[in-house]
Backbone as CSV, one residue per row, in Angstrom:
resi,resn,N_x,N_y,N_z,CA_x,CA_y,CA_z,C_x,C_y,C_z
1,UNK,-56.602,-6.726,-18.854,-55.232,-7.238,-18.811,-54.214,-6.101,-18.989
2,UNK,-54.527,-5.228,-19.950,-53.646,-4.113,-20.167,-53.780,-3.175,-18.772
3,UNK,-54.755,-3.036,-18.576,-54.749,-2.270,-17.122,-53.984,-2.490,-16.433
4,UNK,-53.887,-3.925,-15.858,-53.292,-4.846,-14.463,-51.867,-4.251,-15.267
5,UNK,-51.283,-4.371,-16.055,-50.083,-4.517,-16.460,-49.610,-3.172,-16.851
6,UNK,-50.160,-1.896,-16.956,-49.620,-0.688,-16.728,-49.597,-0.038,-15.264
7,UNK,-50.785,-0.781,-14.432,-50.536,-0.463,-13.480,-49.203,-1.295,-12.340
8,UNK,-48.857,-2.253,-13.203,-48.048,-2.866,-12.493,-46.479,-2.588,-12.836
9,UNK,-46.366,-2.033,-13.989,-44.945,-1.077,-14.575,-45.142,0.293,-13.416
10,UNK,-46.495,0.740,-13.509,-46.360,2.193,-12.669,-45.674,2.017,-11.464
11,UNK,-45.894,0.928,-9.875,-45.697,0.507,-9.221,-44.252,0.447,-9.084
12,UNK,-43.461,-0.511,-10.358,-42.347,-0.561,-10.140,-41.342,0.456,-10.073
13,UNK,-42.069,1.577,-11.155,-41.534,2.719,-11.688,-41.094,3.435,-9.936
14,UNK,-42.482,3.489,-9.425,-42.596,4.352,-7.947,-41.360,3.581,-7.344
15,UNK,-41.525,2.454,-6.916,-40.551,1.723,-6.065,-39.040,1.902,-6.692
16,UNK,-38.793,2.074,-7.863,-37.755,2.264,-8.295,-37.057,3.821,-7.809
17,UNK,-37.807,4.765,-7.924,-37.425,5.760,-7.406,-37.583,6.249,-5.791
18,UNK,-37.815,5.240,-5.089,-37.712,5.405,-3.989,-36.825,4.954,-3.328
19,UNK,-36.754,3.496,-4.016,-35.031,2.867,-3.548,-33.878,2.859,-4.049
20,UNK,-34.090,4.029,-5.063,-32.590,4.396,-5.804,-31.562,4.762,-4.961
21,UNK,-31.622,5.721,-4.342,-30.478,6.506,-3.448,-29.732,4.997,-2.615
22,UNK,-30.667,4.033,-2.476,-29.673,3.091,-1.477,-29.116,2.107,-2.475
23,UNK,-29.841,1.494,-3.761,-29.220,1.000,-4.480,-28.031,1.690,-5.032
24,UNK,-28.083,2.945,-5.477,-26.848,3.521,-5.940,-25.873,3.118,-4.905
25,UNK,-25.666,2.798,-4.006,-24.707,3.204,-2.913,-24.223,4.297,-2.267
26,UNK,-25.025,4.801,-1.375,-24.510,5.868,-0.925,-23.600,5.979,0.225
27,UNK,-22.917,6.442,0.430,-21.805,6.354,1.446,-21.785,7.312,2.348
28,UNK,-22.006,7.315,3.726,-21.747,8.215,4.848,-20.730,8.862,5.250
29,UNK,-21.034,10.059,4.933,-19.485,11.351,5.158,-18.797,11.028,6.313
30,UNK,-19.477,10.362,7.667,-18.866,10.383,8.780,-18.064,8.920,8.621
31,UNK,-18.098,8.164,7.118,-17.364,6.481,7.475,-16.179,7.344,6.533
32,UNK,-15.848,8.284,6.116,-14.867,9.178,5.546,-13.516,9.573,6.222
33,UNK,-13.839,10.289,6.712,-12.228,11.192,7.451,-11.809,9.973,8.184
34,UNK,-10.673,10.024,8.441,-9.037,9.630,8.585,-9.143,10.230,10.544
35,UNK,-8.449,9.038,11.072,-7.809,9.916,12.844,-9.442,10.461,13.384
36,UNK,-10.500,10.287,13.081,-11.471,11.066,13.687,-11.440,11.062,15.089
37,UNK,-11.759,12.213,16.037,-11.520,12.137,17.840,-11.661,13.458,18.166
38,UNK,-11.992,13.953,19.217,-12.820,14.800,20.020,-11.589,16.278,19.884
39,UNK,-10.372,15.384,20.339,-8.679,16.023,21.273,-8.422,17.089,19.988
40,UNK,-8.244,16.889,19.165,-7.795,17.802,18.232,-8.513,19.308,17.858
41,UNK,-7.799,20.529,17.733,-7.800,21.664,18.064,-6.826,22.417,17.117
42,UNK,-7.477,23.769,17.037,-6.545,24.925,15.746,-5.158,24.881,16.624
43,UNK,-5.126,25.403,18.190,-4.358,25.673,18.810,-3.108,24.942,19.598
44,UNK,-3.910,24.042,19.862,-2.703,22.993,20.625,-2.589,21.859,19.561
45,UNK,-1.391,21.277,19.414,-1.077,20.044,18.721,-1.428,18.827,19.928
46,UNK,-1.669,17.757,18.931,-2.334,16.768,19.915,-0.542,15.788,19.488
47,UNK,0.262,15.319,20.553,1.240,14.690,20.592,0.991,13.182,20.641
48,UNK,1.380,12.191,19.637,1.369,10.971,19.832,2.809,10.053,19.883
49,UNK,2.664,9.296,21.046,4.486,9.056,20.875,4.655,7.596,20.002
50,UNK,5.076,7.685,18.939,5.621,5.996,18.714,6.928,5.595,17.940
51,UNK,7.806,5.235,17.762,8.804,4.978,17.389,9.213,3.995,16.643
52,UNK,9.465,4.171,15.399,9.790,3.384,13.819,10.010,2.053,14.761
53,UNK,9.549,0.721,14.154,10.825,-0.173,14.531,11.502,-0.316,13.439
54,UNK,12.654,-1.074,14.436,14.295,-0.980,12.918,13.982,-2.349,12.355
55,UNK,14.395,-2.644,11.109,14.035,-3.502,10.123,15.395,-4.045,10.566
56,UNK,15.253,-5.203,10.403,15.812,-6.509,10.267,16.460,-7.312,9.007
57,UNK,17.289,-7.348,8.511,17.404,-7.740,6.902,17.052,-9.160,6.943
58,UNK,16.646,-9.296,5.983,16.206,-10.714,5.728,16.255,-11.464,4.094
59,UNK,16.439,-12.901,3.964,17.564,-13.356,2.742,15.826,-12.794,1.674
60,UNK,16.762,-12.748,0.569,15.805,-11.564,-0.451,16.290,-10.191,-0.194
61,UNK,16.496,-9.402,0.369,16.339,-8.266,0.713,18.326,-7.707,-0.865
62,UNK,17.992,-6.661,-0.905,18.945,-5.939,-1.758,19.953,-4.844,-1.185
63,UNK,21.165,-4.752,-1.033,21.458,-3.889,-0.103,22.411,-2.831,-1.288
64,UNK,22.684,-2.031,-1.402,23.249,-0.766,-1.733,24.393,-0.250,-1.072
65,UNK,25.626,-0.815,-1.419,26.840,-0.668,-0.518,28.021,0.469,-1.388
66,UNK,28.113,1.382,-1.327,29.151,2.416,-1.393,29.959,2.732,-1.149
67,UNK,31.565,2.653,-1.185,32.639,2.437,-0.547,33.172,4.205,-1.978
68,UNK,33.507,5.170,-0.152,34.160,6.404,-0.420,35.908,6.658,-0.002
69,UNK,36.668,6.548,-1.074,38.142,6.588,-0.036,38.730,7.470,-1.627
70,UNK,40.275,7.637,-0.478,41.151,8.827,-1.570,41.641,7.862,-2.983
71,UNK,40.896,6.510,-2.929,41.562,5.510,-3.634,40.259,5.535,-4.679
72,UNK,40.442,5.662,-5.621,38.842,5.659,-6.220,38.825,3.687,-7.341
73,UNK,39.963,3.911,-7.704,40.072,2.766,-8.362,39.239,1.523,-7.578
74,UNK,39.845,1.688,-6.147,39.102,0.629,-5.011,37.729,0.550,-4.774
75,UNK,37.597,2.050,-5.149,36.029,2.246,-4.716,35.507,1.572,-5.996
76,UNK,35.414,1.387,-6.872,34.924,0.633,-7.904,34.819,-0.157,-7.997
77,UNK,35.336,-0.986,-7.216,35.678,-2.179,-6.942,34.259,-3.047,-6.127
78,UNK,33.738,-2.360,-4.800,32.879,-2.123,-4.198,31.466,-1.336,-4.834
79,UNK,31.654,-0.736,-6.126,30.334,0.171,-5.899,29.610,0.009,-7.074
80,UNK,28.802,-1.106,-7.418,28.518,-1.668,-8.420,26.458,-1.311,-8.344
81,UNK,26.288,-0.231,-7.635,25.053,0.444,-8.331,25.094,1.771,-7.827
82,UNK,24.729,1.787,-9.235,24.319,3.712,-10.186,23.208,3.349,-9.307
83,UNK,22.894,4.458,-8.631,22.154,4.681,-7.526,20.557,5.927,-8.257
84,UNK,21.625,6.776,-9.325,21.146,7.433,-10.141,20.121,7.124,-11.463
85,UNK,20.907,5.537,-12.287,19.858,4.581,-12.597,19.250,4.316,-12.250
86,UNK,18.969,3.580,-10.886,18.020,2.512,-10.387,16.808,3.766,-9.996
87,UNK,16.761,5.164,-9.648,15.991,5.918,-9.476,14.833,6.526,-10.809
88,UNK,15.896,6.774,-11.675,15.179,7.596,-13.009,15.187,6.068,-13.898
89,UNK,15.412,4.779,-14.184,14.786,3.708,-14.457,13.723,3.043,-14.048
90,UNK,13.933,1.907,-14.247,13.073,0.628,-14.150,14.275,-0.009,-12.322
91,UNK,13.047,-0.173,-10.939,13.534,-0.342,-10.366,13.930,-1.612,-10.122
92,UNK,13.455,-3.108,-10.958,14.159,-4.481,-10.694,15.472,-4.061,-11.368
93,UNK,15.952,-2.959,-11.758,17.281,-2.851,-12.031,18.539,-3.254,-11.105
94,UNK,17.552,-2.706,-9.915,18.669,-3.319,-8.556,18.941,-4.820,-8.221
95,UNK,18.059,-5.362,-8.716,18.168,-7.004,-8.519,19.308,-7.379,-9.275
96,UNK,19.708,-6.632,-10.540,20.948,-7.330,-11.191,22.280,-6.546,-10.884
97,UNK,22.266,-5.289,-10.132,23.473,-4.903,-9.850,23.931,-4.239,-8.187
98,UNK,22.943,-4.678,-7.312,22.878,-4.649,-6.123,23.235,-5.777,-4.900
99,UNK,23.448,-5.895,-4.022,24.218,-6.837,-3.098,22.832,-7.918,-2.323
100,UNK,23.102,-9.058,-3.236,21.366,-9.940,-2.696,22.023,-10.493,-1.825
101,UNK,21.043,-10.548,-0.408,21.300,-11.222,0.530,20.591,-12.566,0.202
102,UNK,21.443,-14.014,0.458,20.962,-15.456,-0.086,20.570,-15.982,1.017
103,UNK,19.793,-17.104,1.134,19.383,-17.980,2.213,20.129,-18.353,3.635
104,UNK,21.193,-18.086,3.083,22.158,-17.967,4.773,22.200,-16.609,5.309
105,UNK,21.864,-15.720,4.468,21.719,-14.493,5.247,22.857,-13.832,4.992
106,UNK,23.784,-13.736,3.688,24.945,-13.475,3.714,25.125,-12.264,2.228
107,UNK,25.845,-11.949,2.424,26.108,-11.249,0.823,27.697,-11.343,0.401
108,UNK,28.049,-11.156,-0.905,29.087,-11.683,-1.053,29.882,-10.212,-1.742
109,UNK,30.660,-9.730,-0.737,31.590,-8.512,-1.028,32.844,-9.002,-2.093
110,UNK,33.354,-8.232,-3.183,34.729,-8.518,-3.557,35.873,-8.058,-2.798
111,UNK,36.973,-8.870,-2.988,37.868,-9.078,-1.848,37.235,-9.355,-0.490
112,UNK,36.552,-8.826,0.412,36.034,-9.395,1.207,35.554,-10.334,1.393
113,UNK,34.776,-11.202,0.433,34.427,-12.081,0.578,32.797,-12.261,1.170
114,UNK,32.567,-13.539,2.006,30.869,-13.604,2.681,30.976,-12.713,3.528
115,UNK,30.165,-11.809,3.955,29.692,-11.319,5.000,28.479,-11.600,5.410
116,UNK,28.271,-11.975,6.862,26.649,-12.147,7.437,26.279,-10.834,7.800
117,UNK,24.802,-10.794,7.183,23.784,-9.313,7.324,22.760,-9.530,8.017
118,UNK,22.053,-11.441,7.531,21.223,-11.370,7.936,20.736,-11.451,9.696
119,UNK,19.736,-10.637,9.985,19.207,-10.784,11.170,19.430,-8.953,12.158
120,UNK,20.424,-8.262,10.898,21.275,-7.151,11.180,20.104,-5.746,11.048
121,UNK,20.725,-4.826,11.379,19.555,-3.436,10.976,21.072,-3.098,9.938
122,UNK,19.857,-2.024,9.283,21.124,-1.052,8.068,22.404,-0.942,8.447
123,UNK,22.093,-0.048,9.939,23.352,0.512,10.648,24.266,-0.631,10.777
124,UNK,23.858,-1.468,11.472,24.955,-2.832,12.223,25.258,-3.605,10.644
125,UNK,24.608,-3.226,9.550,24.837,-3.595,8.474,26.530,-2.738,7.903
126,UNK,25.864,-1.800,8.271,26.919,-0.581,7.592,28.392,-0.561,8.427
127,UNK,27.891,-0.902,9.741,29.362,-0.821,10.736,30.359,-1.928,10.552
128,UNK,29.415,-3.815,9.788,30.035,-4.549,10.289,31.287,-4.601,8.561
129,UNK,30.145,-4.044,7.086,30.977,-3.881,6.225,31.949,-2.740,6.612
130,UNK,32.076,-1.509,7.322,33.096,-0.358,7.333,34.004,-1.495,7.908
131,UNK,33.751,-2.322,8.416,34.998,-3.147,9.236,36.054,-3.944,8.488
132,UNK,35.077,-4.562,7.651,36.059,-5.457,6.523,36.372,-4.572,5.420
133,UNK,35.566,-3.994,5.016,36.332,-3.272,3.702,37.764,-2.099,4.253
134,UNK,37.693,-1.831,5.300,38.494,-1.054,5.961,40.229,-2.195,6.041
135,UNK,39.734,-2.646,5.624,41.198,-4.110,6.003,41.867,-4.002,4.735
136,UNK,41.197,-3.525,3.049,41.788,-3.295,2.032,41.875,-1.965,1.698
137,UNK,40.786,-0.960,2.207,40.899,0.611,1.303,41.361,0.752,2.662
138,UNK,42.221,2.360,2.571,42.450,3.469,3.874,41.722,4.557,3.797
139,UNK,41.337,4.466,4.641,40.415,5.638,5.279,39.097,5.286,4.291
140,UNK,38.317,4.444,4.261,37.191,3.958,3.937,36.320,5.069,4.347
141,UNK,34.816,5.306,3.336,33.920,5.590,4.307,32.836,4.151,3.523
142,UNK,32.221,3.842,4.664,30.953,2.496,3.722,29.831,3.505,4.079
143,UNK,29.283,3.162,3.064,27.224,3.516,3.093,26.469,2.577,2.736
144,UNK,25.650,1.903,3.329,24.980,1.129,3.314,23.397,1.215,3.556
145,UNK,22.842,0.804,1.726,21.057,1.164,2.144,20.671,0.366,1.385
146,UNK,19.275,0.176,1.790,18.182,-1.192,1.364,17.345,-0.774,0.095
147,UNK,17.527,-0.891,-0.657,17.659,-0.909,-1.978,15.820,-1.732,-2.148
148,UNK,15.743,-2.508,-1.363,14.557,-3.480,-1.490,13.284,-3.467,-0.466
149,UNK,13.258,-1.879,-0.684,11.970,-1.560,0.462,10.922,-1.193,-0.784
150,UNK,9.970,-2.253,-0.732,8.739,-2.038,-1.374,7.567,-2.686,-0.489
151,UNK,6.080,-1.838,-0.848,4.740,-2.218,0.045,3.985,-2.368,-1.463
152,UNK,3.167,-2.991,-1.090,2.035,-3.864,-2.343,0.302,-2.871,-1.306
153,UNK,-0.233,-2.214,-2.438,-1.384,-2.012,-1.744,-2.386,-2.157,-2.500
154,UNK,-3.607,-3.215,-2.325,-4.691,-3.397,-2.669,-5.916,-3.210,-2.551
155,UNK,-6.652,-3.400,-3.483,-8.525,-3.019,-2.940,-8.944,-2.334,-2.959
156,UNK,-9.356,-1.410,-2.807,-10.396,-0.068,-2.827,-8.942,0.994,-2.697
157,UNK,-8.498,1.415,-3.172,-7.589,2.242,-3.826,-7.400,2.944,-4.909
158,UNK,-7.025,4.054,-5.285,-7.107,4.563,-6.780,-6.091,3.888,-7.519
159,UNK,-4.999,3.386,-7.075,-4.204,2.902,-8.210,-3.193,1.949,-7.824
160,UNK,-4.160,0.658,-7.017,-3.273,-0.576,-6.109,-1.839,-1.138,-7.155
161,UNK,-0.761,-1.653,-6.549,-0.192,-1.696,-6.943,1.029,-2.294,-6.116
162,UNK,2.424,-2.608,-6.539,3.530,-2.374,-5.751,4.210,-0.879,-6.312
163,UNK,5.192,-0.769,-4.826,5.486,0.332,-4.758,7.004,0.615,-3.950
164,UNK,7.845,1.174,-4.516,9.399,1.412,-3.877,9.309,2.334,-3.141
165,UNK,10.028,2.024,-2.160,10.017,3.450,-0.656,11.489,3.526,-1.151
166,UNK,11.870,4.965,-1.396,13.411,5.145,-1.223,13.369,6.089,-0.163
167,UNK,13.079,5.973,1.239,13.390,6.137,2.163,13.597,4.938,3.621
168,UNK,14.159,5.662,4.827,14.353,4.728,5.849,13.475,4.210,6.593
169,UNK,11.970,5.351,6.018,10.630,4.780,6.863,9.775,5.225,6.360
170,UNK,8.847,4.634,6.435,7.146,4.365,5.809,5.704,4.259,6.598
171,UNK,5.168,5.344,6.761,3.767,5.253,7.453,2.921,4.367,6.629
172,UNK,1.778,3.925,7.275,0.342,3.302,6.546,-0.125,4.350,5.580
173,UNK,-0.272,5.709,6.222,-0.565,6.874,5.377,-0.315,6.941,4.270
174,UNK,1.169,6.696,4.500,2.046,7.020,3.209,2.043,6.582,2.178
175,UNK,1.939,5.026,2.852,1.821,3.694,1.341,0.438,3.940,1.215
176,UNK,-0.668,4.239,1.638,-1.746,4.593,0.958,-2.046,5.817,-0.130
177,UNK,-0.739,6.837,0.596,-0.980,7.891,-0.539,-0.053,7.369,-1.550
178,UNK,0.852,6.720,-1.930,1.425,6.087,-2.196,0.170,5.558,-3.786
179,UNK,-0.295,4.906,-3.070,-1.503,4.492,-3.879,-3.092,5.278,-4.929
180,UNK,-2.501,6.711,-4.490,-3.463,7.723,-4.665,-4.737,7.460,-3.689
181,UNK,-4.871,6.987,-2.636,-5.370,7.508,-1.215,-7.268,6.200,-1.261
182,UNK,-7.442,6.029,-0.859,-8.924,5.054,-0.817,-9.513,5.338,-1.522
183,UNK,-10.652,4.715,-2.168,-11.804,5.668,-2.928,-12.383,5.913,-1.755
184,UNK,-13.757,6.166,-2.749,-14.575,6.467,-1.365,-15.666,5.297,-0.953
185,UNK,-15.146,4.099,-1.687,-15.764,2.849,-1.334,-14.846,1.894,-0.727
186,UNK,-13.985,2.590,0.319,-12.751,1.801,0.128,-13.084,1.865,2.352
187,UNK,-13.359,0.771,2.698,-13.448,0.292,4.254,-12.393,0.872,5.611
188,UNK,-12.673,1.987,5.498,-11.519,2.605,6.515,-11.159,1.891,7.790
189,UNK,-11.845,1.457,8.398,-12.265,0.518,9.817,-11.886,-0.694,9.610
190,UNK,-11.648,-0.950,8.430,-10.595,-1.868,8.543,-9.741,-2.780,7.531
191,UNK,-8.529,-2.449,7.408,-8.267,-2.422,6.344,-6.894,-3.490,6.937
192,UNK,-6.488,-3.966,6.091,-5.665,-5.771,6.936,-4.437,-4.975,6.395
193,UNK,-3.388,-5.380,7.127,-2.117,-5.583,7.044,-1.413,-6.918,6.811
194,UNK,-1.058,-7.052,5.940,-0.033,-8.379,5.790,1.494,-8.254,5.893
195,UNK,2.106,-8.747,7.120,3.506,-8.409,7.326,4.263,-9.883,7.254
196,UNK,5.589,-10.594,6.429,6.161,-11.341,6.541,7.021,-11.169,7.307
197,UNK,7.079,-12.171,7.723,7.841,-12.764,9.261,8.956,-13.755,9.062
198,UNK,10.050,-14.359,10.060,10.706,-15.653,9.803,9.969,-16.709,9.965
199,UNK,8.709,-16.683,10.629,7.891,-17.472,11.309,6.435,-17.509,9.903
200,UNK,6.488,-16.995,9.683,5.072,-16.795,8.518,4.414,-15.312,8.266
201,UNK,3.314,-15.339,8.057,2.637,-14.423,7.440,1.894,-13.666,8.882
202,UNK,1.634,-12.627,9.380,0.926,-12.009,9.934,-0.562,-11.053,9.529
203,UNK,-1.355,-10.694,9.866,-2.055,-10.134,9.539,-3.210,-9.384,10.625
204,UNK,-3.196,-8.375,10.515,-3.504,-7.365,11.483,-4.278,-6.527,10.962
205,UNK,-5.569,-5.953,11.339,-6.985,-4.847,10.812,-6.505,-3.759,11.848
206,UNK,-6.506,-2.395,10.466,-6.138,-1.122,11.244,-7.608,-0.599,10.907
207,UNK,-7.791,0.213,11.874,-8.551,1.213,12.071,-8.264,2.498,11.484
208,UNK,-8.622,2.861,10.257,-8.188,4.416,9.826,-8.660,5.568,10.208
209,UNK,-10.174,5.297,10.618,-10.821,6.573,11.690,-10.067,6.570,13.209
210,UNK,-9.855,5.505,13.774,-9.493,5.612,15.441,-8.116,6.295,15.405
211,UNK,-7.865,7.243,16.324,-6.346,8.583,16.415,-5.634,7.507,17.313
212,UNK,-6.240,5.801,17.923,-4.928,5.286,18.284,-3.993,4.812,17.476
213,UNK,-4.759,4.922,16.144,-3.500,4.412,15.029,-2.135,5.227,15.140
214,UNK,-1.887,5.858,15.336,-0.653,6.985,15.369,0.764,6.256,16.140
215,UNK,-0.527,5.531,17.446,0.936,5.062,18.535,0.668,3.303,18.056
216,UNK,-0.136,3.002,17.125,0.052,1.272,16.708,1.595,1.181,16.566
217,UNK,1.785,-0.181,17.101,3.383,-0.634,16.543,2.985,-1.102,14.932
218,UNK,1.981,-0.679,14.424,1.794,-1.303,13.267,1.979,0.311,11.938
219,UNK,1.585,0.920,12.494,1.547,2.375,12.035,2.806,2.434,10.772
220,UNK,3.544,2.260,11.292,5.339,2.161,10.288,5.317,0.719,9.596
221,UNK,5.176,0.905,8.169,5.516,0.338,7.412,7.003,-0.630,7.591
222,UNK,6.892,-2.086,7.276,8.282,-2.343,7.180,8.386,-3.209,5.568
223,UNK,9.636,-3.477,5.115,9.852,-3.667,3.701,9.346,-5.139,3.400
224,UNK,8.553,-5.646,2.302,7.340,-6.423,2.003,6.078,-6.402,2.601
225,UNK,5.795,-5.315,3.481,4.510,-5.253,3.815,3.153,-5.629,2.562
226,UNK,1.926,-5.238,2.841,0.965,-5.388,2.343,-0.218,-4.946,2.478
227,UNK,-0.878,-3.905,1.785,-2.227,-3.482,2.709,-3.121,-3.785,1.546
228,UNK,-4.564,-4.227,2.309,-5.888,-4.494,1.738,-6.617,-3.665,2.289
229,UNK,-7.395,-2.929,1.037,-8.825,-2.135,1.842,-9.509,-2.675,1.202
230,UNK,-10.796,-3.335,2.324,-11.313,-4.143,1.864,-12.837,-3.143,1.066
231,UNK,-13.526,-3.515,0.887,-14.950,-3.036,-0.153,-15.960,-2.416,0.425
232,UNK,-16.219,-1.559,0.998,-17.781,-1.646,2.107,-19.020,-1.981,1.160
233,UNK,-19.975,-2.118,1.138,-21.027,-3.102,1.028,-21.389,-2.140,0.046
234,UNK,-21.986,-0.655,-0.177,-22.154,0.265,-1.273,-21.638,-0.073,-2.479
235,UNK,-20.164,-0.853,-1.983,-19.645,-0.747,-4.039,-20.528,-2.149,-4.578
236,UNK,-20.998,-3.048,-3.262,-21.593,-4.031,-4.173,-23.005,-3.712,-4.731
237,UNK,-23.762,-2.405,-3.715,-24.867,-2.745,-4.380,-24.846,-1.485,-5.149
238,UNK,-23.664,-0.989,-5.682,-23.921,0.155,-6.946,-23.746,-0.691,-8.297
239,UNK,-22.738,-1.690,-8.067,-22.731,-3.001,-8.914,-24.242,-3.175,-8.899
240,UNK,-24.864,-3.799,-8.319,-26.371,-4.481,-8.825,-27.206,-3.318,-8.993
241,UNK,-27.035,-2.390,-8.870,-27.899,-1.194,-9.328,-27.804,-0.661,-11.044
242,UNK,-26.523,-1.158,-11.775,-26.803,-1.411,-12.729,-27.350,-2.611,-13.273
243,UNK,-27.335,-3.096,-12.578,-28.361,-4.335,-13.338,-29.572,-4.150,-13.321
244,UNK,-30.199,-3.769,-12.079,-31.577,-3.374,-11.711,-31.939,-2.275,-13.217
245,UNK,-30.931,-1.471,-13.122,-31.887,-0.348,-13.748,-31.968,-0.731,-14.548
246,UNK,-30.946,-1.753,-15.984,-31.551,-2.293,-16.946,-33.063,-3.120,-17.064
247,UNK,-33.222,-3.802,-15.770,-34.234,-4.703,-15.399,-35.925,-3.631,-15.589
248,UNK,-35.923,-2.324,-14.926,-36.219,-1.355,-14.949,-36.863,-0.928,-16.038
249,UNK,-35.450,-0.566,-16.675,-35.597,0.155,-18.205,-36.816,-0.304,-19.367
250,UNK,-36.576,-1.470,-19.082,-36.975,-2.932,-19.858,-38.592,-2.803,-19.479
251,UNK,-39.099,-2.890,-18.137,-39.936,-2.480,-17.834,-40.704,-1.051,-18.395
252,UNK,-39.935,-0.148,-17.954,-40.400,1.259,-18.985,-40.575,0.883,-19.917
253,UNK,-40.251,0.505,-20.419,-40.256,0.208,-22.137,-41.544,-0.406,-22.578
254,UNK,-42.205,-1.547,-21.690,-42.951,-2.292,-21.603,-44.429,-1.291,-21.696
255,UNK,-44.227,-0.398,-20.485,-45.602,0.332,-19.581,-45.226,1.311,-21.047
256,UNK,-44.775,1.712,-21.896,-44.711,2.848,-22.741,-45.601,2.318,-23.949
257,UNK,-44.926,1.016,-23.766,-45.602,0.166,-25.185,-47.636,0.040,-25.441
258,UNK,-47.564,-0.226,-23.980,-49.194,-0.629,-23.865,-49.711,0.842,-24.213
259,UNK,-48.994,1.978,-23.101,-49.912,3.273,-23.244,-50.214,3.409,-24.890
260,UNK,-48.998,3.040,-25.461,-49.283,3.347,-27.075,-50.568,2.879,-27.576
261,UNK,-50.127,1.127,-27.150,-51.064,0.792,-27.942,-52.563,1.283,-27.305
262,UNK,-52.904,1.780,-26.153,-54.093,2.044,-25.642,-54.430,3.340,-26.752
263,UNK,-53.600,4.591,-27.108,-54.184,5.510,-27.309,-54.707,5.038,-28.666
264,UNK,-53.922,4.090,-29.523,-54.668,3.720,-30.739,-55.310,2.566,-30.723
C-alpha cells in the first residue's frame, strides 16, 4: 500500500513539473507589441492619414468660458473658473464652478442669459458666446473649453481608472498610457470601446497589434469614452495554478511522510 502511494505522489510530482510552464501562464512575446506590420523601417516614416473628429457638446458636458476685455470688472462677471484650481486640485471642482450644459442643451451666461451649445463643436461654441457677450463688454475676447473631457479605462491595465484629458484630443494610446499601459495579461486584439451616443451606447473591438488602427475613425478618443482590455486566458490559468500548487504541495507532503515512515 505504501508503495502504490509513493509511487503515485512521484507521478504527480513528474506531471507537475512538466505542466508548470503552461499552468503558470505563459504569454507569447509576439501577442505583445503594439501596430505590428511588415512597412515600417529606420529610414522612411510609414504615413497614416486620419483626422480627429470634432466633438459635439452634449447636456452633461462642462464648458470653461473666459471673457478677456479692457473692462476687467466685466470680465468677472463671466469668468467664474480658476482654471489654475481645477488643475493643481480635485477635478469635480469644475462641476461646481463651471458652465453645465442641462437637458435642453443650453447653458446659462450672466447678463446673457440661455445660450444653446448643445449639438455645437468648442469653436461654434466659442463664436456663438463671442457674439452675445460682445453685446455687453467692448472689444471682448471669449475662450471657450471643455472642462469635461474624461475616458474610464478598464481590465488588464496597471492602474484602470477614470481619467481627465486637459487637452483638445485623445488617442486610444494615450488613454491607455494614461492608465500606465496593459499588463502583460492584458488582450491586445481586442480590446472594446464603449462610446455614448444620442442614440445609446456603442461598442467597437480595436485591434492593438493591426497598423490599421492609426486610420480607425475610432483611433481618437472622444469625451466619456470607455476602454476594456479584456483578460487573455493565461491570467486565468496563473489564477488556478495557485491552487494546483497548494493541491501539489499537500501531496509532497504526503510522499515525504511515507518515505519517513519507510526508513523507520
Amino acid at each position: 500500500m505504501l508503495s502504490m502511494l509513493r509511487r503515485f505522489g512521484r507521478t504527480l510530482l513528474l506531471s507537475l513539473v512538466l505542466i508548470w510552464p503552461v499552468l503558470t501562464g505563459c504569454v507569447s512575446q509576439k501577442n505583445l507589441p503594439y501596430l505590428q506590420g511588415q512597412k515600417y523601417n529606420t529610414r522612411t516614416p510609414v504615413t497614416a492619414d486620419n483626422a480627429p473628429q470634432r466633438y459635439r457638446i452634449q447636456p452633461g458636458d462642462v464648458l470653461s468660458i473666459r471673457v478677456q476685455s479692457v473692462q476687467p470688472q466685466l470680465n468677472d462677471i463671466f469668468n467664474t473658473v480658476d482654471t489654475r484650481a481645477v488643475f493643481n486640485g480635485d477635478p469635480g471642482n469644475l462641476y461646481l464652478t463651471g458652465y453645465s450644459v442641462d437637458d435642453a442643451g443650453t447653458i446659462n451666461l450672466p447678463t446673457v442669459g440661455k445660450l444653446k451649445v448643445g449639438g455645437l463643436t468648442v469653436e461654434e461654441t466659442q463664436a456663438a458666446a463671442q457674439q452675445q457677450v460682445a453685446r455687453y463688454v467692448r472689444d471682448a475676447n471669449v475662450l471657450v473649453k471643455l472642462l469635461s473631457f474624461k475616458v474610464t479605462v478598464l481590465g488588464e491595465v496597471r492602474a484602470p481608472g477614470r481619467y481627465f484629458v486637459y487637452n483638445a484630443q485623445c488617442t486610444v494610446l494615450e488613454g491607455l498610457g494614461l492608465a500606465g499601459d496593459l499588463t502583460e495579461f492584458g488582450n491586445r486584439r481586442n480590446v472594446k470601446l464603449i462610446r455614448q451616443t444620442i442614440k445609446g451606447s456603442e461598442v467597437v473591438l480595436l485591434d492593438l497589434t493591426d497598423p490599421a488602427l492609426l486610420t480607425s475613425p475610432y483611433f481618437y478618443l472622444l469625451p466619456n469614452d470607455a476602454l476594456y482590455v479584456e483578460p487573455l486566458k493565461a491570467r486565468a490559468d496563473r489564477g488556478n495554478a495557485g491552487n494546483l500548487a497548494l493541491v501539489f504541495s499537500g501531496i509532497s507532503a504526503v510522499v515525504l511522510i511515507l518515505n519517513y515512515l519507510k526508513v523507520f
